[in-house]
C-alpha positions as CSV (number, residue, x, y, z in Angstrom):
1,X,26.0,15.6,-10.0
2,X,24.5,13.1,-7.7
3,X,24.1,9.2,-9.3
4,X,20.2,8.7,-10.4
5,X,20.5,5.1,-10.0
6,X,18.7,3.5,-6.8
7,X,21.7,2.3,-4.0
8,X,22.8,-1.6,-3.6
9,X,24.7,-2.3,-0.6
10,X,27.2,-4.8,-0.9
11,X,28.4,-6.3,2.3
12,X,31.3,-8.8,0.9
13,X,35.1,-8.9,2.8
14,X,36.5,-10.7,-0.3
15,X,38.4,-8.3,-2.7
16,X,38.4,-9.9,-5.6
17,X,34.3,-10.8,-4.9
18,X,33.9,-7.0,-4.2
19,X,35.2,-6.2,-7.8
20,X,33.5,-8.4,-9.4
21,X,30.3,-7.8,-7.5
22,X,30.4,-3.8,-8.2
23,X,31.0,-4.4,-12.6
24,X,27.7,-6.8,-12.4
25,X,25.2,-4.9,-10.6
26,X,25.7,-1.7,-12.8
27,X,22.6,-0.7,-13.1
28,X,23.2,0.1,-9.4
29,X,25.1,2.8,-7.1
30,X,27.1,0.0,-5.5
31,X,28.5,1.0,-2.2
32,X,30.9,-1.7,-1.0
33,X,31.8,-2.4,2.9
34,X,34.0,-5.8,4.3
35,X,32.7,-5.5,7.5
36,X,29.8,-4.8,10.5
37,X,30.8,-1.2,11.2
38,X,31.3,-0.5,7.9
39,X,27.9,-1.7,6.9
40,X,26.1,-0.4,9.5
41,X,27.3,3.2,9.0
42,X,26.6,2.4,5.4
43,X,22.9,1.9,6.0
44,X,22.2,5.2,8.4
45,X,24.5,7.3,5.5
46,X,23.3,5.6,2.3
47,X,19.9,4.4,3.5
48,X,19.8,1.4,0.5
49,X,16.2,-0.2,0.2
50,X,18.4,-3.8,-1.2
51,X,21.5,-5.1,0.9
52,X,23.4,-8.2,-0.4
53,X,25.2,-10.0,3.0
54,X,27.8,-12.3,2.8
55,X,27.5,-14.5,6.1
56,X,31.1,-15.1,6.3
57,X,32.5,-12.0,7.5
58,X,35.3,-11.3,10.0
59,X,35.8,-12.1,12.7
60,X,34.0,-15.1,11.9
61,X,35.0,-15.5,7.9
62,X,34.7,-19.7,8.1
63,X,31.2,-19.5,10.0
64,X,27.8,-17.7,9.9
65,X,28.0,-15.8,13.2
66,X,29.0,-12.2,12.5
67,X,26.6,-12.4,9.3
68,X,23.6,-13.1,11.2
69,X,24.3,-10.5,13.7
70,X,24.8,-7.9,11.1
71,X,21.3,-9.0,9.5
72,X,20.1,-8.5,13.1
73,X,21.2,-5.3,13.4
74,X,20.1,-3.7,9.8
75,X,16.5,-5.2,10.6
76,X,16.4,-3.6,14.2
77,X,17.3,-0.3,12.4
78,X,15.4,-0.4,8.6
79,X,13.1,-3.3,9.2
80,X,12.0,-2.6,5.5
81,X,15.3,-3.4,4.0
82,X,15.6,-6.2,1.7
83,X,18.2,-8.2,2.7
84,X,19.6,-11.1,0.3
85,X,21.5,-13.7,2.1
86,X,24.7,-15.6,0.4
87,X,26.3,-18.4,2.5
88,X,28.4,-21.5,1.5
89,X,28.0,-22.3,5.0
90,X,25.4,-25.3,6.2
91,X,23.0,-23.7,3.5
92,X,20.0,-25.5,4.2
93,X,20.4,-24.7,7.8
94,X,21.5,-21.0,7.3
95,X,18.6,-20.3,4.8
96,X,16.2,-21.2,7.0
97,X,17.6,-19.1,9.8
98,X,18.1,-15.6,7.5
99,X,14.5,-15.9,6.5
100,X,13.6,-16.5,10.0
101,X,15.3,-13.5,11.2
102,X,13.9,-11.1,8.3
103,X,15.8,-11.4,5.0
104,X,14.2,-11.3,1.9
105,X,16.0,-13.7,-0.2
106,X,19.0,-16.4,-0.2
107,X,21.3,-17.1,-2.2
108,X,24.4,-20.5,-1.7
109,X,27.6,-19.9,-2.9
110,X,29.1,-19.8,-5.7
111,X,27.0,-17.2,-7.3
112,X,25.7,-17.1,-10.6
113,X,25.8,-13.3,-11.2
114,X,22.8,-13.1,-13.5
115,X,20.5,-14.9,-11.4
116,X,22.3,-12.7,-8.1
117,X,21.1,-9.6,-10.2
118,X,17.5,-10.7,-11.2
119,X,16.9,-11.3,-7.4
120,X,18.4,-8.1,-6.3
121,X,15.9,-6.6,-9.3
122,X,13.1,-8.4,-8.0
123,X,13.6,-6.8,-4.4
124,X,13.7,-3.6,-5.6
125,X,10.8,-4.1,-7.3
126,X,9.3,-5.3,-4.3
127,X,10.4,-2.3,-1.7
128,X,9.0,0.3,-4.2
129,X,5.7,-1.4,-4.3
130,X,5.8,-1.7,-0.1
131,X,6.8,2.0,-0.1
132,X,3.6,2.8,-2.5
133,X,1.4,0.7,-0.8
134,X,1.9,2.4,2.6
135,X,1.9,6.1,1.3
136,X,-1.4,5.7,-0.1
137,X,-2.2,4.0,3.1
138,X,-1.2,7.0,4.7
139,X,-3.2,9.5,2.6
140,X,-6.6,7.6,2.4
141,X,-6.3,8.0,6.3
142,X,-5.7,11.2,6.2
143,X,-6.9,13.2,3.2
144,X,-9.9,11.3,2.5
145,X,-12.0,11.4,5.6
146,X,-15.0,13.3,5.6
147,X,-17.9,13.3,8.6
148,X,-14.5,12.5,11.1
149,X,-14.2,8.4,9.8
150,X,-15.6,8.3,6.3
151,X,-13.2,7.4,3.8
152,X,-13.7,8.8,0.1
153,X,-12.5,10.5,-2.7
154,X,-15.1,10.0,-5.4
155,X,-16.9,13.2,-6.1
156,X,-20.5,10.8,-5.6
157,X,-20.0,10.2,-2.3
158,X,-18.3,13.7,-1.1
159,X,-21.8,15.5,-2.7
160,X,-23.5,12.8,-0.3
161,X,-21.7,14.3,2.9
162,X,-21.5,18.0,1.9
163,X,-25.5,17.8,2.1
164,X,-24.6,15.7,5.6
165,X,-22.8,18.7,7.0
166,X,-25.4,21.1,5.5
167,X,-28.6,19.5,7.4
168,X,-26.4,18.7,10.4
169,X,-27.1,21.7,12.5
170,X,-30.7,21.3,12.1
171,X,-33.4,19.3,13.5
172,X,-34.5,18.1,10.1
173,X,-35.8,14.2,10.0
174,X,-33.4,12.4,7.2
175,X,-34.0,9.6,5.7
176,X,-30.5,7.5,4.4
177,X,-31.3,5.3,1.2
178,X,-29.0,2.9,-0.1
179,X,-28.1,-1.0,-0.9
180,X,-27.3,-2.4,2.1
181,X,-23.3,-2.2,3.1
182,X,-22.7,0.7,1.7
183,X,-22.1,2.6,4.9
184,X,-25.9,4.2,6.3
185,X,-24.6,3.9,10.0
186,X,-21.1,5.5,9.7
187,X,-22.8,8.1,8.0
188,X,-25.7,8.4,11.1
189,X,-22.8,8.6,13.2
190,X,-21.3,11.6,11.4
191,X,-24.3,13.6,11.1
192,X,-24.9,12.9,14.9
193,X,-21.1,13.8,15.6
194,X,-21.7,17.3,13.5
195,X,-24.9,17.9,14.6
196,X,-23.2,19.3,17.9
197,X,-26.1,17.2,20.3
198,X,-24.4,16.5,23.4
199,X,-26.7,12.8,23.9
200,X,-26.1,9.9,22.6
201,X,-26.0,8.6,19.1
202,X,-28.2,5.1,19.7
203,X,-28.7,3.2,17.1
204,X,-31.4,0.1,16.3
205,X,-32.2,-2.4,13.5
206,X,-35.6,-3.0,13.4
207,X,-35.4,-5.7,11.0
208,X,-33.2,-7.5,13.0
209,X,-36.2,-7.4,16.2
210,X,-39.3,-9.4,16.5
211,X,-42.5,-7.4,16.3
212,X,-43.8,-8.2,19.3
213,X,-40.4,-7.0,21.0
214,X,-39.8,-3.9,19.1
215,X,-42.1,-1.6,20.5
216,X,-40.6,-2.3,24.0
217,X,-37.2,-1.7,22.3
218,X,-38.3,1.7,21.3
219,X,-40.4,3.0,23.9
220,X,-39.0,1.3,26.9
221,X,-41.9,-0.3,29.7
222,X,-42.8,-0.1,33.2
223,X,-42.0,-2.7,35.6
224,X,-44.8,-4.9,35.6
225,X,-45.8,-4.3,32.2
226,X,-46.0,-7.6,30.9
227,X,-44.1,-10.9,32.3
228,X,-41.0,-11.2,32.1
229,X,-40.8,-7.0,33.1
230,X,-39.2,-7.5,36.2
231,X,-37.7,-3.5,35.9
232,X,-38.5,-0.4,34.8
233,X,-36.7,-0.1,31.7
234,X,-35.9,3.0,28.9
235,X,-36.6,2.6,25.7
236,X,-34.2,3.6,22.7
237,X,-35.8,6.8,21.7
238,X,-35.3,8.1,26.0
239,X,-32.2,6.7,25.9
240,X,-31.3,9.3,22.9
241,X,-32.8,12.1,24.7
242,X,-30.9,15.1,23.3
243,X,-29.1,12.9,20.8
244,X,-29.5,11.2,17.3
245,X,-31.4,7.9,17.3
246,X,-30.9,5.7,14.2
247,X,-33.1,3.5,13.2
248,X,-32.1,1.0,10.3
249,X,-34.3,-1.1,8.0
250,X,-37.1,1.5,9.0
251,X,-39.5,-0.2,6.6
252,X,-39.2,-3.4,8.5
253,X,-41.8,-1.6,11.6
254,X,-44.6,-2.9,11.6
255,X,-47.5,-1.0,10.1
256,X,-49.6,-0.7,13.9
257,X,-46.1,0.5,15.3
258,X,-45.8,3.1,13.1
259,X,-48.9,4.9,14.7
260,X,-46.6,5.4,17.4
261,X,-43.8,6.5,15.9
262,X,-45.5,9.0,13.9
263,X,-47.5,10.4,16.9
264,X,-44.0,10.9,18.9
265,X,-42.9,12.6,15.8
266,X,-45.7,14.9,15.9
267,X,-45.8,15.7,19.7
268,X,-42.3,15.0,20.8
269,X,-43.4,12.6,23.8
270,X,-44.1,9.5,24.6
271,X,-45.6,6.6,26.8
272,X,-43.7,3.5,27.8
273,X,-45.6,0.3,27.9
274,X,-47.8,-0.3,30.9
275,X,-47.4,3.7,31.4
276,X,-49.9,6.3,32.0
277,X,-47.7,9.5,31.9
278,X,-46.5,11.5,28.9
279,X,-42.3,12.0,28.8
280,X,-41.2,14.7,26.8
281,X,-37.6,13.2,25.1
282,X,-35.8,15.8,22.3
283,X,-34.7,12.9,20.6
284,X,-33.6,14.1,16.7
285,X,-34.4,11.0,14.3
286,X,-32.3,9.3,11.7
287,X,-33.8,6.3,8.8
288,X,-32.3,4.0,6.7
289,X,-33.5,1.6,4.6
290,X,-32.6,-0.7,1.3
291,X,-35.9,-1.2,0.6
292,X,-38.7,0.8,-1.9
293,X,-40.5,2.8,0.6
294,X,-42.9,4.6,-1.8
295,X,-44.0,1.1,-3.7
296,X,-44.9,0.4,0.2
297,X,-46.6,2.7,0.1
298,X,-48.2,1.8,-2.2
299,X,-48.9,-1.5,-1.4
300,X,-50.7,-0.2,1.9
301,X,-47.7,-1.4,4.1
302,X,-45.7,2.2,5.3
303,X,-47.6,4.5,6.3
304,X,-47.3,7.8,4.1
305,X,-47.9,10.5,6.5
306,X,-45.2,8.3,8.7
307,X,-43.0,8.7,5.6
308,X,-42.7,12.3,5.1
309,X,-42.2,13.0,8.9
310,X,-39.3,10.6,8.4
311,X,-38.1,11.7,5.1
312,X,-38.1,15.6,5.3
313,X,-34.3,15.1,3.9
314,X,-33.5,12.5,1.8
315,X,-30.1,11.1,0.8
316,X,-29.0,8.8,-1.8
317,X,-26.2,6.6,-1.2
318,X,-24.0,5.5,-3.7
319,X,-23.0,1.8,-4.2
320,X,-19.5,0.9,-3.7
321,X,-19.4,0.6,-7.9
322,X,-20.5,4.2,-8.7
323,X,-17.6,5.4,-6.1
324,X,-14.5,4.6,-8.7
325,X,-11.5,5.1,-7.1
326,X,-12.7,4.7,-3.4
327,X,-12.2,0.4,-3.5
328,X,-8.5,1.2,-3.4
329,X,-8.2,4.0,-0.9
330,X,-11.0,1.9,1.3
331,X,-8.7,-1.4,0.9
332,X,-5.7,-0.3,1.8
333,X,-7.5,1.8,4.8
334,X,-8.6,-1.7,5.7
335,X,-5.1,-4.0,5.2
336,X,-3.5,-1.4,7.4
337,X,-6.3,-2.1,10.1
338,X,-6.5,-5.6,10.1
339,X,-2.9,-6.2,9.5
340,X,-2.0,-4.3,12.6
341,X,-4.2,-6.1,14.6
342,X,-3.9,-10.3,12.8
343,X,-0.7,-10.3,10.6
344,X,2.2,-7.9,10.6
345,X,3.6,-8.9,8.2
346,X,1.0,-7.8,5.9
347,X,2.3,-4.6,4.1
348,X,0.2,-4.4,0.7
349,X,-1.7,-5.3,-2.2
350,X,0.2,-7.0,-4.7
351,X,-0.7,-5.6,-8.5
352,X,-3.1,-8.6,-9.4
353,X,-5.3,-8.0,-6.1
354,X,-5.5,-4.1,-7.3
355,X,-6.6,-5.0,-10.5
356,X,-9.1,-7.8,-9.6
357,X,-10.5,-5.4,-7.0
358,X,-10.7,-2.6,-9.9
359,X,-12.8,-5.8,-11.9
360,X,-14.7,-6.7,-9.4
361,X,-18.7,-5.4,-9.3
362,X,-19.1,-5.5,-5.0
363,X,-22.4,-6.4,-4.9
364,X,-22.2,-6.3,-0.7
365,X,-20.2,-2.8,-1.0
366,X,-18.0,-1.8,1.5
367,X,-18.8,-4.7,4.0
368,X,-17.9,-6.9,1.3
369,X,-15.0,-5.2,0.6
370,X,-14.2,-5.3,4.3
371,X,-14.7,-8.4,5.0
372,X,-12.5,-10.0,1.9
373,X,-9.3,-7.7,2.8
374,X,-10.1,-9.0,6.6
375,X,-9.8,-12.5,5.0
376,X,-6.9,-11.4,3.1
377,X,-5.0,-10.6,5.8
378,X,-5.4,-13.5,7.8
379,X,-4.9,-15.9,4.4
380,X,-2.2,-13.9,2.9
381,X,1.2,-16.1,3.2
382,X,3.8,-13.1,2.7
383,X,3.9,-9.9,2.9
384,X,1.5,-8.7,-0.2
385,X,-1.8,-9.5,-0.7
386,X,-2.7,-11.4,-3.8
387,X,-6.1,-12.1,-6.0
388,X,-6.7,-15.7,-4.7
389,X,-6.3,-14.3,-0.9
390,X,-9.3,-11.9,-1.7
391,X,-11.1,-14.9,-3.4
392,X,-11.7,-12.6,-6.5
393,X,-10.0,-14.3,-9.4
394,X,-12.9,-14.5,-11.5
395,X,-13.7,-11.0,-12.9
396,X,-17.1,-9.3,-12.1
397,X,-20.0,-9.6,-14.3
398,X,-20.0,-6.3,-16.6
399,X,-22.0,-3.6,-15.9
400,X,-24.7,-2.8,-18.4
401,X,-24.0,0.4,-20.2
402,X,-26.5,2.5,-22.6
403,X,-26.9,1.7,-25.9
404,X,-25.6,4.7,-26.7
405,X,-21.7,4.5,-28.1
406,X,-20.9,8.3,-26.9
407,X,-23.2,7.6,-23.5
408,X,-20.9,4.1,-22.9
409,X,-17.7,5.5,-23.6
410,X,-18.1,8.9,-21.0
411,X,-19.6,6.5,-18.1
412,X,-16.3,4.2,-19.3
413,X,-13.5,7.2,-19.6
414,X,-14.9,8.8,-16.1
415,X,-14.3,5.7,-14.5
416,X,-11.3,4.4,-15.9
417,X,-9.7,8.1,-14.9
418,X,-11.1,8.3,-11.6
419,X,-9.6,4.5,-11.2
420,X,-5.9,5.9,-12.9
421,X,-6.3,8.8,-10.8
422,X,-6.4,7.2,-6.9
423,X,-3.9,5.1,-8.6
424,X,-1.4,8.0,-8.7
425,X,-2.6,9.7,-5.9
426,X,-3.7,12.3,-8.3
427,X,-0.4,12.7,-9.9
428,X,-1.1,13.9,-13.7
429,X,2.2,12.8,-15.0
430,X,1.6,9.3,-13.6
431,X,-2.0,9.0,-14.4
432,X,-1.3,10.2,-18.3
433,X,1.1,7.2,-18.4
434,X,-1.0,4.6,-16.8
435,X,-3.9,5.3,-19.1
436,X,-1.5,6.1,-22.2
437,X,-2.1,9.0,-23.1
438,X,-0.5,12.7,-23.2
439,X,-1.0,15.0,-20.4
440,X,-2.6,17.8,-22.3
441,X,-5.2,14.9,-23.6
442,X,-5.3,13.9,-19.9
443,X,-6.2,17.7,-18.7
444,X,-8.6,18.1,-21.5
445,X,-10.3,14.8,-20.3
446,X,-10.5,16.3,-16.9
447,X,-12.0,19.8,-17.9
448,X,-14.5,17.7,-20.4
449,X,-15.9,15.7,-17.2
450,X,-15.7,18.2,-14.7
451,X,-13.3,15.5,-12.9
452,X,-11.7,16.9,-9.7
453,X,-7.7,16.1,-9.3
């Protein structure tokens, strides 16, 4: 019957420390080794996430130089190993230089065996959480993406690009509504990608353009057309010609603008500034916008007919906070990005961040999300991510909920479960003991909700 309990290697040449090592650690499968060779075939065999390493070891038992090679070695081969150092040796000196070269802890000599097996605890601790972090890093890359990049899990957001993939195909006008951040482009992109149109995707923010140079932006001039037009130049709607053109913050164009617009839409051609011939452009058009188009409408300031050539499909985006569950798979999506590129040594969240980003209300959505683990990364001092690094240690302000005691606690149960759920990457057993309750009360939960697992 093989030993349940995780493996400790112990790299220690002195007998009588080997013994005494082995009756205080166990809560441990001690495997015990005096030497390099020993310890190294000890580490492909045994594959131990916690090492202790005594840096006197023969043939250098008076000095530190076969210790530090033999930490060289096991963070060549498991670089995720937590090594914990003990020296009597220039300790100062010789912590500094273990940590240097990878170690996770140090410890001088003589030891204090309870403190010894707190920090060995500690690093196991610390290797499960690594090993957690990075498999659900893993599977939010890969069994999460929808529309080719999307990341998601929450059933809000996969309606969202199921009706994506449904109008794809078509030639259908839709219009993308949603608070601003919470992903309109990426989700332009991967209609255009599964629309099969072999043009570009080209996409413009016409808030971001001043009036009197947007229409040029669009419609492209001739050379000549007014100063500055030193060259005949495309516009953004030729420059999609067989493609998706997306145009963001659509209700930012001004009102004499639109005229245009809506006449291309009607005839499929159009006349560049300074022009005097008609160009035929199969250019298929994508909107978004955060803003109240029909109270614009309103107001006199979008033009209606403009509005339902634009809007034959329209798609509501959820925010970031009616996507429970999605923060975490997002974030750690994100670490593993950024930490690649700025910081290495970045391999997780640690459990306050998790639970301040479960608190917090992302009023900016996935930008803001994206932007504080980008911070993060670059702030974070070790190797796990921590509240104060993602500048959320104040909680969120709370949501208001209806009045309604059976209303509040369904909207609060879904959530909390959904949460629990990308938690345990859907594991039942797991999610029934994070949320403390049995797992026929969790499945009964689940069929009451109509929550996917």
């Amino acid at each position: 019957m093989s030993d349940a309990r995780p493996k400790l290697l112990v790299i220690e040449d002195d007998p009588g420390l080997q013994a005494q090592l082995k009756w205080a650690y166990e809560d441990f499968e001690v495997i015990v080794v005096g030497d390099r060779a020993g310890a190294m075939a000890a580490l492909r065999s045994e594959e131990p996430a916690v090492v202790t390493l005594d840096l006197g070891l023969p043939p250098d038992p008076d000095g530190t130089s076969e210790g530090f090679a033999v930490l060289d070695e096991i963070m060549a081969l498991k670089p995720d190993t937590k090594v914990i150092v003990a020296s009597g040796h220039g300790a100062r000196e010789s912590a500094l230089q273990a940590i240097g070269r990878g170690a996770y802890d140090f410890y001088q000599k003589p030891m204090d065996f309870d403190e010894m097996a707190l920090i060995v605890a500690r690093a196991y601790r610390l290797h499960r959480l690594e090993a957690e972090n990075r498999a659900l890093a893993v599977r939010a890359g890969k069994d999460n993406r929808v529309l080719g990049t999307m990341i998601t899990a929450a059933p809000e957001m996969l309606r969202v690009a199921r009706t994506i993939e449904r109008v794809a195909g078509t030639n259908v006008s839709v219009m993308l509504l949603g608070a601003s951040g919470t992903g309109k482009e990426l989700l332009a992109r991967g209609l255009h990608e599964a629309s099969g149109r072999a043009g570009a995707f080209v996409a413009i923010n016409c808030a971001a353009i001043p009036e009197n140079l947007l229409e040029s932006e669009l419609f492209g001039h001739e050379k000549g057309a007014f100063t500055g037009a030193v060259k005949t130049t495309e516009g953004k709607i030729e420059q999609a010609h067989n493609g998706t053109l997306f145009l963001d913050e659509v209700g930012d164009i001004p009102f004499a603008l639109q005229v245009k617009l809506l006449r291309f839409l009607q005839e499929r051609v159009i006349e560049r500034i300074g022009g005097r011939r008609s160009i035929a452009v199969d250019t298929r058009i994508v909107c978004a916008t955060h803003q109240n188009l029909e109270a614009m409408i309103a107001d006199g300031r979008f033009r209606e007919d403009l509005w339902y050539r634009l809007a034959e499909i329209v798609v509501k985006i959820p925010s970031l906070a009616e996507r429970p569950g999605d923060t975490a798979l997002l974030a750690r999506a994100f670490l593993a990005r950024f930490a690649k590129e700025m910081n290495p040594a970045v391999k997780g969240f640690a459990p306050d961040a998790l639970a301040a980003m479960d608190a917090w209300g992302w009023p900016g959505n996935v930008r803001e999300l994206e932007n504080r683990v980008k911070r993060a990364v670059i702030m974070a001092d070790g190797k796990l991510v921590h509240a104060g690094d993602l500048d959320l240690d104040a909680p969120g302000s709370e949501e208001e909920l209806p009045l309604n005691l059976k209303s509040a606690r369904e909207i609060t149960d879904r959530r909390v479960i959904r949460q629990a759920l990308a938690r345990s990457e859907g594991n039942i057993s797991s999610t029934a003991k994070l949320l403390g309750i049995s797992r026929p009360t969790l499945y009964d939960l689940l069929k009451q909700y109509d929550l996917q697992h």
